[in-house]
C-alpha positions in Angstrom: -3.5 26.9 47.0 -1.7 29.1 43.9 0.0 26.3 42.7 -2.9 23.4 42.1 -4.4 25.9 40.3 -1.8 27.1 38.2 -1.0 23.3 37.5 -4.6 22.5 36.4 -4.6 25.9 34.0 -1.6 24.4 32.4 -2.6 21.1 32.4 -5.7 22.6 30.6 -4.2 24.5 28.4 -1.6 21.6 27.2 -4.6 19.2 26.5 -6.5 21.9 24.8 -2.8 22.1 22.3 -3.1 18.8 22.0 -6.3 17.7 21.0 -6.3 20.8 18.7 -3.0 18.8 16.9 -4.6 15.6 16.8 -7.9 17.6 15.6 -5.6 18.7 12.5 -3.3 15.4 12.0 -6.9 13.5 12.1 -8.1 15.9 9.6 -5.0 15.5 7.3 -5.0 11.7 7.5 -8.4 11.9 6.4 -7.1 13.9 3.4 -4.3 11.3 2.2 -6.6 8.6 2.5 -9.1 10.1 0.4 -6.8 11.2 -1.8 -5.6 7.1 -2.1 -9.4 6.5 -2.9 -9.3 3.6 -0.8 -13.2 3.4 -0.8 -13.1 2.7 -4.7 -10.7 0.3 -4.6 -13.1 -1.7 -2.6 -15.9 -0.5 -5.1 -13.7 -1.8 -7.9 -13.3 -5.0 -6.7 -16.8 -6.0 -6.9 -16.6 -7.4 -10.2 -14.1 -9.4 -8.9 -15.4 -10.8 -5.9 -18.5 -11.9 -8.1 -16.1 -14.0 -10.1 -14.4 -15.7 -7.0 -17.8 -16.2 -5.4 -19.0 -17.6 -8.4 -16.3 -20.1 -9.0 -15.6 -20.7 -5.1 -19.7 -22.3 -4.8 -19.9 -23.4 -8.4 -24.0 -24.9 -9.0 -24.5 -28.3 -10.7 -25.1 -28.5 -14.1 -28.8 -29.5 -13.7 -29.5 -26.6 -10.6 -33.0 -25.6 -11.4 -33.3 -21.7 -12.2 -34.6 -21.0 -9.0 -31.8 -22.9 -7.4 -29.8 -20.4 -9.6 -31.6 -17.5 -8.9 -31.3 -18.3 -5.0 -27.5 -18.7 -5.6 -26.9 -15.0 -7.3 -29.5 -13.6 -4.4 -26.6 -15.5 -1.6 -23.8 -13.9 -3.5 -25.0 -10.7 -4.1 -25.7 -10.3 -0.4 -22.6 -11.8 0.6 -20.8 -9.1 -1.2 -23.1 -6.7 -0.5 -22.3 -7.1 3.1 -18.0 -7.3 2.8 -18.4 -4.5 1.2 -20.2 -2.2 3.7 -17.9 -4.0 6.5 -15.0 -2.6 4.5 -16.0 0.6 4.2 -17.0 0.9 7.8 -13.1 -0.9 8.2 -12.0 2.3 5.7 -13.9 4.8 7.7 -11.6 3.9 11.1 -8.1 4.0 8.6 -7.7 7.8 9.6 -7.4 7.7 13.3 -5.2 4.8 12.5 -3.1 6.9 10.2 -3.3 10.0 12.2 -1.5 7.3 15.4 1.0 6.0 13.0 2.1 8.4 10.5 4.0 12.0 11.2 2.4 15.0 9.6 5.1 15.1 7.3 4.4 11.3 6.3 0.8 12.3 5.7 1.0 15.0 3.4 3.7 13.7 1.6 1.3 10.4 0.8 -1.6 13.4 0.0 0.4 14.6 -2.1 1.7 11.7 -4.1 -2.0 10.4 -4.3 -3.1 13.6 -5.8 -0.3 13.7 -8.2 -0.6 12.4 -12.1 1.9 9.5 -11.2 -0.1 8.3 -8.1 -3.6 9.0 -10.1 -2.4 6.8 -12.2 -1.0 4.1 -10.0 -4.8 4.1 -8.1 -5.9 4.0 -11.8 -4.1 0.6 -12.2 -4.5 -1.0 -9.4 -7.6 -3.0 -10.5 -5.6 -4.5 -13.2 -2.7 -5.4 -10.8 -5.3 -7.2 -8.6 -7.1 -9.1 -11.7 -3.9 -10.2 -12.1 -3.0 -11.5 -8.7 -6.3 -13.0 -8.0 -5.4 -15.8 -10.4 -2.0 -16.2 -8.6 -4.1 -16.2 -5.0 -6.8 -19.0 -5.9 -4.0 -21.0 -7.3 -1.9 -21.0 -3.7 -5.1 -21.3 -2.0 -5.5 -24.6 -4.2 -2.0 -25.8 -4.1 -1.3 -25.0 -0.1 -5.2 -26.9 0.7 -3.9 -30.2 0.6 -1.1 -29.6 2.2 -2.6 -27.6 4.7 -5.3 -30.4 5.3 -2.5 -33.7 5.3 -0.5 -31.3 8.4 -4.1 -31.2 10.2 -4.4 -34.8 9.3 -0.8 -35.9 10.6 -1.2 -33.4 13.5 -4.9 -34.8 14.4 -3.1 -38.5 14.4 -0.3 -37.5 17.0 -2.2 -34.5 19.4 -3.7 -35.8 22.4 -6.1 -32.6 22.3 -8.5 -32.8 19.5 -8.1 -30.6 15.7 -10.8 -29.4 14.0 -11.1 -31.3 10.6 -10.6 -29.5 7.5 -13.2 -29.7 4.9 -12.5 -32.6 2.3 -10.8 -30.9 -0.7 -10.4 -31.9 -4.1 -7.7 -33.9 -5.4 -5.7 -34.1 -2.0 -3.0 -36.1 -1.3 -2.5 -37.1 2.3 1.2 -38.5 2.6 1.9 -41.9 3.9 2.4 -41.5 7.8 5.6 -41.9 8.8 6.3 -45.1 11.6 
């Protein structure tokens, strides 16, 4: 009878250790990530996710102004709402972090983050992304083509059916091969 008991005190006592270790690594992931300031990047990319909206559901030349006025109202709430997604995404990163990274990991990332060379990286990011997206939306353009002749020439061979690919500007389909 001594020895369930003495196994269930221990048991106790090592889950008690443990969750007061995960309680502290969870607490020190939180730390580095908010030292990364990974809910401003998302703030800073607004601006930026304005523009590709924008350009990705361009209005006609003669849209009324309360065609126009409907489109902002879309885009705004579109953003609005990837936004608030991501932070909630953001707000899971630490037990992620805390399952991943060592303790050692963690505050070495704190402490690069708080640092004046990592301040300054964070700082710059924004400008490292407005100069990506340009690079992004042209491979999105050059691989939709392609990507839409391989559903093409797929959708001709498969005997199960493939969903078709919205029509996209200045595609080339390929001759099909005999």
């Amino acid at each position: 009878m001594k020895k369930p008991l003495i196994l269930l005190a221990i048991l106790a006592l090592t889950t008690g250790a443990i969750a007061q270790e995960n309680a502290a690594k969870l607490a020190l992931a939180r730390e580095a990530i908010s030292a990364m300031q990974a809910d401003k990047m998302f703030d800073g990319l607004v601006g930026q996710m304005k523009q590709m909206a924008t350009q990705s559901m361009p209005l006609s030349a003669t849209a009324t102004p309360e065609e126009r006025q409907k489109a902002e109202q879309l885009q705004t709430k579109i953003i609005d709402l990837s936004l608030e997604s991501a932070k909630g995404m953001i707000a899971k990163m630490d037990h992620i972090y805390a399952e991943i990274y060592s303790e050692a990991e963690l505050g070495a990332m704190k402490t690069f983050f708080l640092s004046s060379e990592g301040k300054s990286m964070l700082a710059k990011q924004p400008q490292v992304m407005a100069k990506l997206m340009p690079l992004v939306q042209d491979m999105q353009r050059d691989l939709m083509p392609k990507m839409q002749a391989l559903m093409q020439e797929a959708k001709g061979s498969a005997s199960t059916p493939i969903p078709a690919a919205a029509p996209a500007a200045k595609a080339t389909v390929p001759a099909s091969k005999p």
